[in-house]
Z-matrix of the N, CA and C atoms (Angstrom, degrees):
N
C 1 1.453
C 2 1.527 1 108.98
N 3 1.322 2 114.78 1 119.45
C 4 1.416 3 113.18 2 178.09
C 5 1.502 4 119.09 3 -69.01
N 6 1.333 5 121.14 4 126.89
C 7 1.790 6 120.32 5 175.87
C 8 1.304 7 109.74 6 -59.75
N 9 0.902 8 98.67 7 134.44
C 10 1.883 9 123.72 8 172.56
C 11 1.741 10 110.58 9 -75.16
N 12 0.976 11 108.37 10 -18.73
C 13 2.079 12 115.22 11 -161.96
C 14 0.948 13 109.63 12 -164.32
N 15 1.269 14 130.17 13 143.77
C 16 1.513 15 150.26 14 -178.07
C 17 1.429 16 110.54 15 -52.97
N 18 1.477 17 112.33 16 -32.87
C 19 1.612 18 106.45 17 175.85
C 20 1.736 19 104.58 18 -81.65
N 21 1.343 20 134.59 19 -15.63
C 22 1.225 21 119.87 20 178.68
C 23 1.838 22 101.63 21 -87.38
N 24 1.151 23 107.48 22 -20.14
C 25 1.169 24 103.12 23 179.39
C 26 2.120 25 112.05 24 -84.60
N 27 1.190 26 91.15 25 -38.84
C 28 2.027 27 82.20 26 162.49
C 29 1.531 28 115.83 27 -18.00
N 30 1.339 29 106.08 28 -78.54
C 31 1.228 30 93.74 29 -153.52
C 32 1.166 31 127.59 30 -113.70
N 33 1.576 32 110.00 31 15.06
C 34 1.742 33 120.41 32 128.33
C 35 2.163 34 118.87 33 -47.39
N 36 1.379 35 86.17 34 -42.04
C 37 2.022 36 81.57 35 176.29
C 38 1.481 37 115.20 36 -81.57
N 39 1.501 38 107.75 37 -3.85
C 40 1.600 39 95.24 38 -159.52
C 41 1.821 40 79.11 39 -108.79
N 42 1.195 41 117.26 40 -1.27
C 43 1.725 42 107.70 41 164.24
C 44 1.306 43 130.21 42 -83.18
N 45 1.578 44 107.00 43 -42.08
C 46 1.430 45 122.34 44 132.03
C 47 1.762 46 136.66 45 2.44
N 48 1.878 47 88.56 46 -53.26
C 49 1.336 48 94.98 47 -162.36
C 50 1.688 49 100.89 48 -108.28
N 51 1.399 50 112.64 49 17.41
C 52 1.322 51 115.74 50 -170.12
C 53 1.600 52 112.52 51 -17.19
N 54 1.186 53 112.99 52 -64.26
C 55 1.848 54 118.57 53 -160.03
C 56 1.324 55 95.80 54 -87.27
N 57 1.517 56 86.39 55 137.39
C 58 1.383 57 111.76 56 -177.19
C 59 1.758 58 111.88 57 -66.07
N 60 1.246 59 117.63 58 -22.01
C 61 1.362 60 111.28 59 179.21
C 62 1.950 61 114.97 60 -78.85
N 63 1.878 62 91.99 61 -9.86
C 64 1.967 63 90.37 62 176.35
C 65 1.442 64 90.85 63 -78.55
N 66 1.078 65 160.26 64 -40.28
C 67 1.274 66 158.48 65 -94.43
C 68 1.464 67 93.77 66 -137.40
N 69 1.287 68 136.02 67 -53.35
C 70 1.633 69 135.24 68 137.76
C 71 1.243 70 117.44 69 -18.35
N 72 1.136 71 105.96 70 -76.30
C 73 1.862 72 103.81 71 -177.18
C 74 1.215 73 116.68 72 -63.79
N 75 1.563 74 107.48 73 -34.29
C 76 1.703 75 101.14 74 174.55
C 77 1.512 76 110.42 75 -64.97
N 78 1.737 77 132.22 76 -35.71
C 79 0.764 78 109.93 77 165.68
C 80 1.648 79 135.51 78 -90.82
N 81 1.281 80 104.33 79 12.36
C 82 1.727 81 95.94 80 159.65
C 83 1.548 82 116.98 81 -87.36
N 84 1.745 83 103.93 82 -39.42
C 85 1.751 84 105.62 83 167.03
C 86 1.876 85 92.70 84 -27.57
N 87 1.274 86 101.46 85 -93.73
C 88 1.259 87 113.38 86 -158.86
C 89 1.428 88 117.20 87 -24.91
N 90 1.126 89 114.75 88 -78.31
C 91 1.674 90 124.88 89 167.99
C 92 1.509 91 104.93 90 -21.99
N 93 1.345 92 120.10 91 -75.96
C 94 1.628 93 123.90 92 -174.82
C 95 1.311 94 96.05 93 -42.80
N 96 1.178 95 139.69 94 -52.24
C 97 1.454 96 154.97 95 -154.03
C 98 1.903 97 98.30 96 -48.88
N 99 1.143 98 88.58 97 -69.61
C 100 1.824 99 126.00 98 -171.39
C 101 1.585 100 110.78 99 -59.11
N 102 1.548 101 104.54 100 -41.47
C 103 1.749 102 114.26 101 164.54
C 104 1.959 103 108.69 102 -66.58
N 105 1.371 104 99.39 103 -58.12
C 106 1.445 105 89.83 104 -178.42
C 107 1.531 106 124.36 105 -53.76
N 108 1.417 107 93.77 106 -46.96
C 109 1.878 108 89.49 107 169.14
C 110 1.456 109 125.60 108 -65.27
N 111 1.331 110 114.21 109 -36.37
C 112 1.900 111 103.54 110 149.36
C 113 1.252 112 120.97 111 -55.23
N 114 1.628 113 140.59 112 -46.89
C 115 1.370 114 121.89 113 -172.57
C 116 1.549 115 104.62 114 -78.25
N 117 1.534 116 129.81 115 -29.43
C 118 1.282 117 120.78 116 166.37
C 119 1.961 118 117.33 117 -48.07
N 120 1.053 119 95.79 118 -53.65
C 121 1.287 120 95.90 119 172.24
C 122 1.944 121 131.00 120 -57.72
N 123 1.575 122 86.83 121 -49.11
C 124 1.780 123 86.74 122 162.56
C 125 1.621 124 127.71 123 -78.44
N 126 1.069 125 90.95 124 -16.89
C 127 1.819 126 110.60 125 172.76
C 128 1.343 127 108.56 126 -88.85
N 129 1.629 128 128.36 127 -22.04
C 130 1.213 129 99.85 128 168.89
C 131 2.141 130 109.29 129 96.43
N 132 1.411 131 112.01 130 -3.51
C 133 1.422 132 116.24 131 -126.45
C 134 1.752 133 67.95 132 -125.51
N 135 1.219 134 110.80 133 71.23
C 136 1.511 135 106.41 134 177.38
C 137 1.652 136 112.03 135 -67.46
N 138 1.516 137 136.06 136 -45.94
C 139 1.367 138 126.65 137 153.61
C 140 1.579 139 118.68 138 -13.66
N 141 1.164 140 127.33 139 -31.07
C 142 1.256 141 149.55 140 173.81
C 143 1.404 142 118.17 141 -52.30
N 144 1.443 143 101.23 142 -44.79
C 145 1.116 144 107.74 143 169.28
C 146 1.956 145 123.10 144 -50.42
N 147 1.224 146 101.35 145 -39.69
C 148 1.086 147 100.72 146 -161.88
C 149 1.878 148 119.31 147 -88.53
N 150 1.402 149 90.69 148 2.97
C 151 1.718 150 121.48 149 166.53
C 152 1.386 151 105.72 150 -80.40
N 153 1.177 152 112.09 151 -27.50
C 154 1.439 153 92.89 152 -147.63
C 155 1.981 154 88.50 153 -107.84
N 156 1.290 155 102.74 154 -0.47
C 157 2.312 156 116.18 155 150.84
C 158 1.075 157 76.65 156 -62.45
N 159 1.200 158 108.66 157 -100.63
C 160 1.557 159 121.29 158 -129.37
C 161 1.552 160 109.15 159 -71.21
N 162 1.192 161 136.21 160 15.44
C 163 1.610 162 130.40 161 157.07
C 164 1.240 163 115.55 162 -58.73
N 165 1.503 164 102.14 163 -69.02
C 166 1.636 165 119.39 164 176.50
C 167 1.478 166 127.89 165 -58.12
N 168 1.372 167 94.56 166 -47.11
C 169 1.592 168 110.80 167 -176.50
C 170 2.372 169 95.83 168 -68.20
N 171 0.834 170 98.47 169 -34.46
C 172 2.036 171 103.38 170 -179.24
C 173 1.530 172 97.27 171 -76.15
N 174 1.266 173 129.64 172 -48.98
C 175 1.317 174 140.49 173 -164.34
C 176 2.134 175 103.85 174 -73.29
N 177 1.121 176 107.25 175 -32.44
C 178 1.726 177 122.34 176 -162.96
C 179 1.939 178 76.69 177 -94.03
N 180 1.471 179 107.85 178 -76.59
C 181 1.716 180 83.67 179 -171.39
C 182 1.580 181 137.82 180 -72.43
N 183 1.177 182 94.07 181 15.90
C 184 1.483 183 91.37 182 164.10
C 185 1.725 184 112.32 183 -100.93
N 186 1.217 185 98.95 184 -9.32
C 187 1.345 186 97.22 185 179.64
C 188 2.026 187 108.33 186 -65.96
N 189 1.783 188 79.29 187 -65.38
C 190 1.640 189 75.92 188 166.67
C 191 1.289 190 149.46 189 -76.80
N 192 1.189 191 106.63 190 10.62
C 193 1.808 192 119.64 191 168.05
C 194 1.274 193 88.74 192 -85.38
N 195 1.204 194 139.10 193 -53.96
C 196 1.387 195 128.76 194 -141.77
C 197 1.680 196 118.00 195 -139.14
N 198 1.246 197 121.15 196 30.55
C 199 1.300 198 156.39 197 135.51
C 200 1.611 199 134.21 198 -100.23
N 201 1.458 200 97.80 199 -63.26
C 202 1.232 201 102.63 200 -165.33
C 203 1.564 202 103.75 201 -90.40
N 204 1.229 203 105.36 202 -27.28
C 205 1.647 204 132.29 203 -160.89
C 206 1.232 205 103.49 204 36.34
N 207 1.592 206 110.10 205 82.16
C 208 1.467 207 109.83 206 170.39
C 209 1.360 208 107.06 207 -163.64
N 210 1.537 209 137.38 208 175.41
C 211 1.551 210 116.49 209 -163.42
C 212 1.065 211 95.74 210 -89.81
N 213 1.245 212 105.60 211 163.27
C 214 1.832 213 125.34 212 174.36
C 215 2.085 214 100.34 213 -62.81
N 216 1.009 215 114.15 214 157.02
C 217 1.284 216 111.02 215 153.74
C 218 1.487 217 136.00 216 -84.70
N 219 1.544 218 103.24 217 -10.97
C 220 1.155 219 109.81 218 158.41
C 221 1.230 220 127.07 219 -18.98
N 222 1.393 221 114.78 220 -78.95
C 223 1.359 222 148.40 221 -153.47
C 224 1.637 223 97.23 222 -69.98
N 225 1.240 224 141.35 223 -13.71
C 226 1.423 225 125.00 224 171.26
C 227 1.475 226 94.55 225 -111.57
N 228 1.262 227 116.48 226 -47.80
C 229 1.619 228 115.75 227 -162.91
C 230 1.595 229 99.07 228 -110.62
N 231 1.550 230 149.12 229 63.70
C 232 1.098 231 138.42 230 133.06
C 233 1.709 232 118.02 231 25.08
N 234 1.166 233 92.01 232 -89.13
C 235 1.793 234 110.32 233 -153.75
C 236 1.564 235 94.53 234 -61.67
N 237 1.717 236 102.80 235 -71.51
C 238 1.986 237 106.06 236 -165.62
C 239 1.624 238 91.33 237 -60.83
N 240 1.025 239 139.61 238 -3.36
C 241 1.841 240 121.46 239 -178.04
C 242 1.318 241 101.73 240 -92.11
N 243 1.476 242 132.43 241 -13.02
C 244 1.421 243 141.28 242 -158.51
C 245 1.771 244 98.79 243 -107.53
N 246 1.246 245 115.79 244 -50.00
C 247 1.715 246 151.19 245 159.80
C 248 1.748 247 89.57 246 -43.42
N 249 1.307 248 131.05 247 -75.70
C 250 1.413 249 126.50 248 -159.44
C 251 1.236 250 101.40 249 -85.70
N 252 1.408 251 149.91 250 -16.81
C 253 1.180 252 136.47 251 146.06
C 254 1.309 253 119.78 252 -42.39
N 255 1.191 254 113.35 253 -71.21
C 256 1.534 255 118.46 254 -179.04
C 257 1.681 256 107.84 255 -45.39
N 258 1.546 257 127.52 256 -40.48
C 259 1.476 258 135.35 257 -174.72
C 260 1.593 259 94.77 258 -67.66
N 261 1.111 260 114.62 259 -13.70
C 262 1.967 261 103.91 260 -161.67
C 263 1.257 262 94.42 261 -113.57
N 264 1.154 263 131.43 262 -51.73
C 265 1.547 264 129.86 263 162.28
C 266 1.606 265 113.02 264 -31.05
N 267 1.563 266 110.20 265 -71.69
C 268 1.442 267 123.75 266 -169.05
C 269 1.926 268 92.44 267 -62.22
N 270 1.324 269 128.65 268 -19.92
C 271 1.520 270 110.18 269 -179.66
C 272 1.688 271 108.20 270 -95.54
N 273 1.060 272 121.00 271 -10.54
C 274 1.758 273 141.56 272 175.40
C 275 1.829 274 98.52 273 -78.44
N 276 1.039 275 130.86 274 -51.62
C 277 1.606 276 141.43 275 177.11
C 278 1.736 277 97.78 276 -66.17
N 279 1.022 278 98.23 277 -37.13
C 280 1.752 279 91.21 278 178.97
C 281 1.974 280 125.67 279 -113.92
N 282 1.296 281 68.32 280 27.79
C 283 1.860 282 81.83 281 179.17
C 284 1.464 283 112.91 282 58.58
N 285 1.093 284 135.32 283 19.79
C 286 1.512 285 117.98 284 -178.78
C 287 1.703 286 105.05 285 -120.00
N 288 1.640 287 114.74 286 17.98
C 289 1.522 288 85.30 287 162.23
C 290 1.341 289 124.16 288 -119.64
N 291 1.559 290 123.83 289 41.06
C 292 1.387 291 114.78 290 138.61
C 293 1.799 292 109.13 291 -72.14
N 294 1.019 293 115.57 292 -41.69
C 295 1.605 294 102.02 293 -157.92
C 296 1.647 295 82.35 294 -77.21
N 297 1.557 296 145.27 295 -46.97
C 298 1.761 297 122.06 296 -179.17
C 299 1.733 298 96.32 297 -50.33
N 300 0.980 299 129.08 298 -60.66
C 301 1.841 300 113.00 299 -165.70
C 302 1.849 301 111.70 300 -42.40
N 303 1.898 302 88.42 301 -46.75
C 304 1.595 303 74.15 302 -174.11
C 305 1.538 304 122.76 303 -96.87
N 306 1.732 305 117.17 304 16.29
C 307 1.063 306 108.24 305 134.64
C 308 1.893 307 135.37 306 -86.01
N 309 0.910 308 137.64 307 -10.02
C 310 1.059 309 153.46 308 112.70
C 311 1.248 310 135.05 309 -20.11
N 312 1.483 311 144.69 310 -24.86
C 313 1.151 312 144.23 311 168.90
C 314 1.289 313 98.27 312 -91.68
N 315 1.857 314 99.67 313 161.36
C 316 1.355 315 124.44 314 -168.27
C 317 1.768 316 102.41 315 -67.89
N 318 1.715 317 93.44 316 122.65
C 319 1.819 318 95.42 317 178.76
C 320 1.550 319 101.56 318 99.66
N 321 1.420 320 105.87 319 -26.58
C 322 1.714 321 95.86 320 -170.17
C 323 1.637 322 116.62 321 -97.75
């Protein structure tokens, strides 16, 4: 059943991301991601831009080919998979996403 809203879609992605080691790489992709597009920008080094896609986005699917072994969410939902990265990252920087996973998992 396809989600209608970003909250039905939560915690279909945050099941996704079960292991804690996808959730690492997703958040260094990201971070590296977020640095390159600042030094592109202060550098001027607009090509840069297009490093600083494919860091995160190379770094997130290798996690799930070969961690999670399961598809990225990307690939159906674009936007909220780009949207819940940034929400899982920004809750990983602030310590609160072990306790969102394990409210979020099945039973929890």
């Amino acid at each position: 059943m396809p989600q209608r809203s970003f909250a039905e879609f939560w915690p279909v992605y945050l099941r996704a991301h079960s292991h804690a080691k996808t959730r690492l790489m997703h958040c260094v992709g990201t971070l590296a991601g977020w640095a390159i597009l600042a030094a592109a920008v202060l550098k001027r080094e607009w090509w840069w831009i297009a490093l600083a896609l494919v860091v995160p986005y190379a770094l997130a699917w290798i996690s799930h080919f070969f961690i999670e072994h399961n598809k990225p969410a990307t690939f159906e939902h674009p936007l909220w998979s780009w949207w819940a990265d940034q929400k899982m990252v920004a809750m990983m920087l602030a310590g609160k996403m072990g306790e969102e996973v394990g409210r979020t998992a099945p039973g929890g």
